[in-house]
C-alpha positions in Angstrom: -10.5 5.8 -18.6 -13.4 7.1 -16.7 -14.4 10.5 -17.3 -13.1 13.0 -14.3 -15.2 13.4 -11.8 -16.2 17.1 -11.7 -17.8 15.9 -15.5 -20.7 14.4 -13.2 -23.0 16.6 -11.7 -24.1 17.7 -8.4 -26.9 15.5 -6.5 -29.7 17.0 -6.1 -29.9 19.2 -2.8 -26.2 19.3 -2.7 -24.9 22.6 -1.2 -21.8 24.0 0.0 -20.8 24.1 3.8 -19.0 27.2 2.8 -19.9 29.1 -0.3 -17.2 30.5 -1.9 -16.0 34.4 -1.6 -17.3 36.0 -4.9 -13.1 37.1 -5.6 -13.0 33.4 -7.2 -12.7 33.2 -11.2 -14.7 31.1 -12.9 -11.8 28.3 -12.9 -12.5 28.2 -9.1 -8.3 29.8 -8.4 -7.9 33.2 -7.0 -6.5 35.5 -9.3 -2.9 35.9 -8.7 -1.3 38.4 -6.5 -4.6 37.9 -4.3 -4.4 36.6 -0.8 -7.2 33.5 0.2 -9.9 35.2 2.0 -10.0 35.6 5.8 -11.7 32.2 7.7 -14.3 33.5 10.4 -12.6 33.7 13.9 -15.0 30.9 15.4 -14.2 28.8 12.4 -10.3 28.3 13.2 -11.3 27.9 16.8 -13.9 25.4 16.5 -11.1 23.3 14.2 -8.3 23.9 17.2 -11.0 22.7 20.0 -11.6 19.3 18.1 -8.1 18.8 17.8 -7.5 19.7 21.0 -10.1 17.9 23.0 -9.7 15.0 25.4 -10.5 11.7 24.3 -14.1 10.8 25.2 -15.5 7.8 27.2 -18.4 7.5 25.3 -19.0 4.0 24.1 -18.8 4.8 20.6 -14.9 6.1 21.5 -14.1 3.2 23.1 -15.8 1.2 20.4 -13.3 2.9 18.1 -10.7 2.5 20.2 -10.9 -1.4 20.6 -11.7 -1.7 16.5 -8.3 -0.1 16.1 -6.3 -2.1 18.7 -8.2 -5.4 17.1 -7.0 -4.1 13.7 -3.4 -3.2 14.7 -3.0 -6.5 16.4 -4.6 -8.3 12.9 -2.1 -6.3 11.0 1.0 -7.8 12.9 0.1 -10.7 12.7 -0.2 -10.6 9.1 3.0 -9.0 9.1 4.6 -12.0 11.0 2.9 -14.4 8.6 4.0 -13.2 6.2 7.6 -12.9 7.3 8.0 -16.6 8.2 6.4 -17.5 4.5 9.2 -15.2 3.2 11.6 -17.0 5.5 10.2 -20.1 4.4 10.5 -19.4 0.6 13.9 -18.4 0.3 14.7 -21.7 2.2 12.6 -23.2 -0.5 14.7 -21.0 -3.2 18.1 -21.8 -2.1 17.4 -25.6 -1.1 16.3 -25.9 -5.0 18.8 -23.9 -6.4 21.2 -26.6 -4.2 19.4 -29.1 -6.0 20.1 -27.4 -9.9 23.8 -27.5 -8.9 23.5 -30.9 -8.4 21.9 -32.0 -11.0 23.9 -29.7 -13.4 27.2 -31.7 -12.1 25.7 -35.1 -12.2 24.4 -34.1 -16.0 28.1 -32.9 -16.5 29.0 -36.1 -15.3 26.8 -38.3 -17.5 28.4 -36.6 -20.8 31.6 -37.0 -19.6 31.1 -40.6 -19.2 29.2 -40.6 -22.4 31.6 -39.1 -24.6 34.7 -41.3 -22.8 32.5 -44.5 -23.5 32.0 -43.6 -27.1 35.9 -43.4 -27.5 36.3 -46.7 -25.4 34.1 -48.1 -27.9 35.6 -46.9 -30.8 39.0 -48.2 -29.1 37.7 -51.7 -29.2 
């Protein structure tokens, strides 16, 4: 298996949006009994704003938009494809287990005969 990925280290240049508080052990957890720290009040806001917010008309929003109806609308139809193969394949399944049946009896059938020939012959 690969080795875990905090084995690797940091790119170059790589910082933290957020450093962490300095009530962190070395493991990174809080110790227990501790509560997390407090986020910044505009921090929470900012997060409840962009949740919040009206869709924009910009054209990379409507680009987005039309991307997901296109892939939605690709998705279905893959979905319906695949139904009907489904559909088609248990047709498939039960029209050759019909013919196993079949050919199970008529085998049935050719040993019968087989065996009843043998004791005609033996008759003669």
């Amino acid at each position: 298996p690969p080795p875990h990925a905090l084995m690797h280290p940091l790119p170059p240049g790589f910082a933290y949006a957020h450093p962490p508080p300095g009530d962190y052990t070395v493991g990174g957890m809080l110790p227990p009994g501790q509560p997390p720290p407090q986020s910044q009040p505009g921090e929470a806001q900012s997060t409840n704003q962009a949740a919040n917010r009206p869709l924009s008309n910009s054209k990379r929003a409507e680009q987005n938009r039309k991307a997901q109806r296109a892939f939605r609308e690709r998705r279905d139809q893959h979905v319906k494809a695949l139904e009907s193969r489904s559909q088609l394949l248990d047709a498939a399944l039960a029209s050759a287990d019909e013919a196993n049946r079949r050919w199970e009896e008529c085998r049935a059938l050719v040993d019968q005969l087989r065996v009843e020939n043998a004791a005609l012959r033996a008759h003669l």
